[in-house]
N, C-alpha and C positions, 0 to 999 in steps of 0.2 A: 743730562739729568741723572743722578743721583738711583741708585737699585732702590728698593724696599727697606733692605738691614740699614744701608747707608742714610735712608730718607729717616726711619724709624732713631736712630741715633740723634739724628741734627734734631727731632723732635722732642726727645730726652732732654738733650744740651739746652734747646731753647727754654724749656718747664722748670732747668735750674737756673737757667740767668734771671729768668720771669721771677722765681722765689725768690732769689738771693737782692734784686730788685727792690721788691714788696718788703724785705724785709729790713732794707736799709731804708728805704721809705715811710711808708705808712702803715707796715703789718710786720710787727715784729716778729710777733708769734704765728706768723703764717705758716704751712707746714704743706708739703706735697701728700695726697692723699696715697696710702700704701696699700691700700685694702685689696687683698689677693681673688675678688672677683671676676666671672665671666666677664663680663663688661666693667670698665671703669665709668662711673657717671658724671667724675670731673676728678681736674688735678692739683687745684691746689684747695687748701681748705684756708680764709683769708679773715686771720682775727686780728685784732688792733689792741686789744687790752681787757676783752673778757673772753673768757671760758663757753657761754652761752649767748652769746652777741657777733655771728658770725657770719660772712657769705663764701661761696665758694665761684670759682672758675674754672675751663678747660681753657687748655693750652692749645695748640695748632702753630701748625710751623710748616709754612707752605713755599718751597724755594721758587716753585715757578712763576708763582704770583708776582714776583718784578718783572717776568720778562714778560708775561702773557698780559696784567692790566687787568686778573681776574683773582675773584678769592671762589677755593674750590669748599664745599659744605657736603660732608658726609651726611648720608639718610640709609645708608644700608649696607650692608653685608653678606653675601652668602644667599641673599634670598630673605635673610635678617633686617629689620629695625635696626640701626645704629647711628652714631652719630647726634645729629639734631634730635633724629625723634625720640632718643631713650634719655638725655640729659639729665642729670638732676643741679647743673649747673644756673650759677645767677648769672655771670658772665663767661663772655668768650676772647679771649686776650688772643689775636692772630697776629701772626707776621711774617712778613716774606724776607726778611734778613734786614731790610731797609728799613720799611714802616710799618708799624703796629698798629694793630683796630682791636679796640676794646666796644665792644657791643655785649647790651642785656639779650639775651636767650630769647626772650619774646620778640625784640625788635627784630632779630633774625627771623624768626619764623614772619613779621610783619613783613620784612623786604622779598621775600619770596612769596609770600599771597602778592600784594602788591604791585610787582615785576613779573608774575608769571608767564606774562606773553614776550617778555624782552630778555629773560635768562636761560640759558638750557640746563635743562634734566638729561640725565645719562643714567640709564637705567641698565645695570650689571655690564658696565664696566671694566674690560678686562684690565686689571692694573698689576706690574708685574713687580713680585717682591724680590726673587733673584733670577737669575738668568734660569729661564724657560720654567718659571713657576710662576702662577698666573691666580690673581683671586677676584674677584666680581664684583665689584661695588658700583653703589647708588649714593649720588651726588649731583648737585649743585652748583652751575660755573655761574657766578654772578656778577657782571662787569664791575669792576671797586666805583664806576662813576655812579651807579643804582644802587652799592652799599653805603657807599661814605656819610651819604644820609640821616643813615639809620645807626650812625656811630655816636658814642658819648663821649670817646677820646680815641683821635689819632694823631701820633709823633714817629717819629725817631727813636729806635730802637734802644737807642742809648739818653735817649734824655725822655724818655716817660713820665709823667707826673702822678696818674693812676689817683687823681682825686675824686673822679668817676666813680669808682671802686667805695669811696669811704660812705 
């Protein structure tokens, strides 16, 4: 598994394939959100051909999620809100290098009311960003057989359709 910098990187790479994607697709003028805030509330900003006719999405890029059979869902930081609970995100485009789950914001928060005696919570979390530094987050392991449900498109990394999205 992959340090912190190293994870944090393939997250980057993924949020530009996802744009460059979208943008051969069906969002020309989509555009990675740049905004130098404490929290990012999502990463891409996703327009199709107007200026004021818009949704947005967070990226995620989870490499262990091929091997575990789980998608992991950030709720916290620090002792912090993050993740799911501060979003201002319409979708969440995830992927574990293989396969991609594009799910609405709400419907995630739906598969977690809804499975909450069949998914675990992990509450401060020791997750290590590089070798012997250590940060605390609160998250969500949710078997992808009690997410895929609550998805509006999953493919193939490389053959996305993202008509979900329009």
């Amino acid at each position: 598994m992959a340090d912190w910098k190293e994870s944090s990187k393939m997250g980057f790479e993924f949020e530009d394939f996802t744009l460059q994607d979208l943008n051969s697709k069906h969002f020309p003028l989509a555009y990675k959100n740049m905004k130098k805030e404490e929290y990012s509330y999502y990463d891409i900003v996703l327009m199709k051909d107007s200026l004021v006719d818009y949704k947005t999405a967070e990226c995620k890029f989870d490499e262990m999620g091929s091997v575990s059979g789980n998608i992991c869902i950030e709720v916290g930081c620090w002792g912090r809100q993050s993740g799911l609970l501060i979003t201002k995100a319409d979708f969440w485009i995830i992927s574990d290098g293989i396969t991609t789950y594009i799910a609405k914001t709400k419907r995630i928060h739906d598969c977690i009311v809804d499975n909450n005696n069949l998914i675990e919570y992990k509450k401060k979390e020791r997750v290590e960003q590089k070798k012997g530094v250590f940060k605390e987050m609160d998250m969500y392991i949710i078997p992808k057989r009690f997410f895929i449900p609550y998805c509006d498109e999953i493919g193939n990394i490389n053959e996305m359709k993202y008509d979900c999205l329009l």
